[in-house]
N, CA and C atoms as a LAMMPS dump frame, in Angstrom:
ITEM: TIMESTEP
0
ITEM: NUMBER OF ATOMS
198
ITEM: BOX BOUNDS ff ff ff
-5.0000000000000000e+02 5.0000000000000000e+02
-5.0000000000000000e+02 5.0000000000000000e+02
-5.0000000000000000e+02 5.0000000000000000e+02
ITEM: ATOMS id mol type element x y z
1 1 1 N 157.338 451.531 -334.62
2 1 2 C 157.529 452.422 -335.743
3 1 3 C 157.947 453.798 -335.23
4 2 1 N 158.664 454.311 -335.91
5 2 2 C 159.556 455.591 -335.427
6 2 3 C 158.042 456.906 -336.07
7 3 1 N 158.063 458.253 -335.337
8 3 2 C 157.032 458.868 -335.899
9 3 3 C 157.952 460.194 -335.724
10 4 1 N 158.064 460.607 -337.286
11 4 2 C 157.835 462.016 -337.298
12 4 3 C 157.278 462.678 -337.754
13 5 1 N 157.278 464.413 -336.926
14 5 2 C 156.175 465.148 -338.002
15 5 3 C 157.475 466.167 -338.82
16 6 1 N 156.872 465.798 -340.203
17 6 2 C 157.181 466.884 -340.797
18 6 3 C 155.799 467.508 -341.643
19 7 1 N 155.489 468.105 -341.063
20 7 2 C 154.118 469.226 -341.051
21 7 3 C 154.738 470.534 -341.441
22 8 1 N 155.964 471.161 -341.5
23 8 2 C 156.319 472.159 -341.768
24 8 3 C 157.533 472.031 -342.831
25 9 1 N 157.523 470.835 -343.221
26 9 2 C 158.646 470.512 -344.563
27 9 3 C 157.769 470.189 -345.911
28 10 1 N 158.739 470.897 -346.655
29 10 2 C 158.023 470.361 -348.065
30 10 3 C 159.407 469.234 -348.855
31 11 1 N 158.482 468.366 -349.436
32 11 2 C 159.906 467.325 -349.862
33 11 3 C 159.291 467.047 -351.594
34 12 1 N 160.286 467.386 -352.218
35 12 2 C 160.495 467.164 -353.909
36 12 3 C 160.79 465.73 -353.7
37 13 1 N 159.91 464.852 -354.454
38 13 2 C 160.351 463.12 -355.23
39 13 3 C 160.274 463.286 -356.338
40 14 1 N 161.188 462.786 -357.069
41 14 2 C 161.709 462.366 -358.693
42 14 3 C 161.319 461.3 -358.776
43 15 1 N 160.537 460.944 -360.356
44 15 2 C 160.248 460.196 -360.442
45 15 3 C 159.073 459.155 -359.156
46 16 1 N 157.75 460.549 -359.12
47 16 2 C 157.309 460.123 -357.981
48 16 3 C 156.089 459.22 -358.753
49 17 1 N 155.885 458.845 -359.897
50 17 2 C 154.615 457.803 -360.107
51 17 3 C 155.017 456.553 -360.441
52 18 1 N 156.214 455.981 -359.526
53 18 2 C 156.325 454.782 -360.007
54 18 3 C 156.1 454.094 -358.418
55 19 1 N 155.987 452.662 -358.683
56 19 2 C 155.828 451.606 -357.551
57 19 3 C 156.426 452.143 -356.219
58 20 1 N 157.555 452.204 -355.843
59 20 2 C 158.55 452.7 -355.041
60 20 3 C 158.304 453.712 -354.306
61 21 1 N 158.199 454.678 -355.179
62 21 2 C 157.979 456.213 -355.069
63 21 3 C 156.188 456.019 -354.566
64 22 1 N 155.299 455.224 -354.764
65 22 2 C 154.227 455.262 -354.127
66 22 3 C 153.935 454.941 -352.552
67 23 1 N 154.806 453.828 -352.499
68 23 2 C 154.781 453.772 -350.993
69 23 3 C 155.483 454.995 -350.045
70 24 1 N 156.581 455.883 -350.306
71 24 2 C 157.337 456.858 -349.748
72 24 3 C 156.124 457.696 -350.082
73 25 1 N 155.488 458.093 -350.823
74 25 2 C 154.594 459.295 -350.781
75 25 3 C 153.129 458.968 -349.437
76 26 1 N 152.784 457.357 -349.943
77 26 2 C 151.774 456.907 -348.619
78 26 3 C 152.734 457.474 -347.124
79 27 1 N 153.748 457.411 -346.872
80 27 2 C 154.718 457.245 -345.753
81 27 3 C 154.639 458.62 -345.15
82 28 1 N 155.002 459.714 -346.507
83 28 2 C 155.669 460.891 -346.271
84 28 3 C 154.499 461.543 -346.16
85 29 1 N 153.294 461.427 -346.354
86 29 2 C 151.904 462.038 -346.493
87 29 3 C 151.428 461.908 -345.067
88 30 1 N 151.46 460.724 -344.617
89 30 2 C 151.275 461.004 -343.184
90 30 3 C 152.349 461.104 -341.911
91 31 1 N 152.781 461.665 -342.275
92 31 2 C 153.852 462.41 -341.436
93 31 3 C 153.792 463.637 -341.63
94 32 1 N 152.589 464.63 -342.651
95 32 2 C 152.181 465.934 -342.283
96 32 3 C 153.003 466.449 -343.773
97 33 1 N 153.373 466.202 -343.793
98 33 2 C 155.066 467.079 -345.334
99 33 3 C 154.204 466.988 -346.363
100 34 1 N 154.317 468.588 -346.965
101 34 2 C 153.936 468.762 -348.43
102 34 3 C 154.685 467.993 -349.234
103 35 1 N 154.092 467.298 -350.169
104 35 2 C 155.12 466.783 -351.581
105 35 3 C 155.134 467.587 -352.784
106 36 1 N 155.87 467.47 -353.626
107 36 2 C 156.168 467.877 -354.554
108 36 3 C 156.339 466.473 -355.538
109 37 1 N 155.672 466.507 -356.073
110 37 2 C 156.21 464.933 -357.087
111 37 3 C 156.46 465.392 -358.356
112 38 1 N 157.338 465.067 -359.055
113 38 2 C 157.794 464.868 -360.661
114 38 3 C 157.916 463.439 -361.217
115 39 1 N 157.682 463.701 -362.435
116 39 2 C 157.782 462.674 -362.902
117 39 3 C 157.633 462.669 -364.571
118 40 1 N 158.032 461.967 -365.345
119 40 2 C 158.413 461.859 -366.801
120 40 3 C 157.308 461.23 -368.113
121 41 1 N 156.379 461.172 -366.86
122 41 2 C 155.053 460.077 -367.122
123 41 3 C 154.235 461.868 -367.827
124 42 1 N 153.51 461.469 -368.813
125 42 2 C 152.539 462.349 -369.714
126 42 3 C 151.085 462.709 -368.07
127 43 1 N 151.077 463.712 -368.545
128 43 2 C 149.606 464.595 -367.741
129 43 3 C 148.729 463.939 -367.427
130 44 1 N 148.369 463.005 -368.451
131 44 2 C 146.772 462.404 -368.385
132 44 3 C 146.992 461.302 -367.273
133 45 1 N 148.604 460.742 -367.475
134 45 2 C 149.004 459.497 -366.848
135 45 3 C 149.122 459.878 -365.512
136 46 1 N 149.488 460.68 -364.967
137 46 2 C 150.277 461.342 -363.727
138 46 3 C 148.621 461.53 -363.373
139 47 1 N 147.346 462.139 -363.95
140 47 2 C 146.221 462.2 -363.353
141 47 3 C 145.335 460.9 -362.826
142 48 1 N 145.778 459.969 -363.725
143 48 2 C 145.102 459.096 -363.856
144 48 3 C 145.914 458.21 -362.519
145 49 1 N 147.427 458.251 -362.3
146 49 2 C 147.984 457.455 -360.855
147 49 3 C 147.29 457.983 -359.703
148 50 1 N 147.329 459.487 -359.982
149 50 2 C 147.074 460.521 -358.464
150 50 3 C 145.637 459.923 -357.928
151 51 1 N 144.442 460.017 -359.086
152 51 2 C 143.44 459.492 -358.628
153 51 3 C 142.74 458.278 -358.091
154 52 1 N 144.041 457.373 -358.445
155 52 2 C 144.007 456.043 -357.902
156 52 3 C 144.307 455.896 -357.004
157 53 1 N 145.335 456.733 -356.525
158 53 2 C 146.03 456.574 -355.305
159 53 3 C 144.812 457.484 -354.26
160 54 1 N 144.095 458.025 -355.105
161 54 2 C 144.061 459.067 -353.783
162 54 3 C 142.886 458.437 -352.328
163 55 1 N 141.626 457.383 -353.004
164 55 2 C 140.887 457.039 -351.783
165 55 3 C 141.933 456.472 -350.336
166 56 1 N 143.182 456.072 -350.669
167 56 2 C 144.219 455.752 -349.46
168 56 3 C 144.968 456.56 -349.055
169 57 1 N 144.945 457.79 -349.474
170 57 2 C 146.049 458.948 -349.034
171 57 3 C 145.336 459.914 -348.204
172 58 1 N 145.661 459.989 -346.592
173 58 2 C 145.37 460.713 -346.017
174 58 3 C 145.058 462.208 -346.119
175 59 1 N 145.512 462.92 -346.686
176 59 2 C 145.192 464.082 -347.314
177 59 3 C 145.347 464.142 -348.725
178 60 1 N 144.554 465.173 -349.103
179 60 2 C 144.044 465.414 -350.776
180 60 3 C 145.067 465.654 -351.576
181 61 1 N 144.911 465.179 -352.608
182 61 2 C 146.234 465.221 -354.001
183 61 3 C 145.461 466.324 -354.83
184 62 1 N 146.437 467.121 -355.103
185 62 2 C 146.165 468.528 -355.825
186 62 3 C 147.127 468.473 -357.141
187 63 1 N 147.126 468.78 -358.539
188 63 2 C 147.82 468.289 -359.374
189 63 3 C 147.926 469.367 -359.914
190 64 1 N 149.09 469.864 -360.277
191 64 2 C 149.176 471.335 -361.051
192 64 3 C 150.485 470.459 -362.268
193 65 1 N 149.974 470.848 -363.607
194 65 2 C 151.269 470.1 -364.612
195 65 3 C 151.885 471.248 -365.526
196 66 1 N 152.388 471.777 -366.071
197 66 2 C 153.13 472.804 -366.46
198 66 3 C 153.713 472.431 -367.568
């Protein structure tokens, strides 16, 4: 497996609460890189993925919705 760090990149995903977009965020999370996720999915829904996802995600999911 190829390893990089991006520890000093931040990376925007569209359409980041779907199937697809979950494994690239597991991927991109440990490789150090802030995410940025969007997505089209309602507040409660987007809270309700983050927290599912989060006992497997190496670092903490922080959710700000606007």
């Amino acid at each position: 497996m190829i390893s990089i760090d991006l520890s000093d990149r931040t990376i925007l995903i569209t359409g980041a609460l779907g199937a697809i977009a979950e494994h690239m965020v597991r991927r991109l999370t440990e490789t150090g890189a802030t995410l940025v996720l969007t997505d089209i999915k309602s507040e409660q829904k987007a809270e309700q993925t983050l927290h599912a996802w989060q006992p497997t995600l190496p670092t903490p999911v922080r959710s700000n919705a606007w």
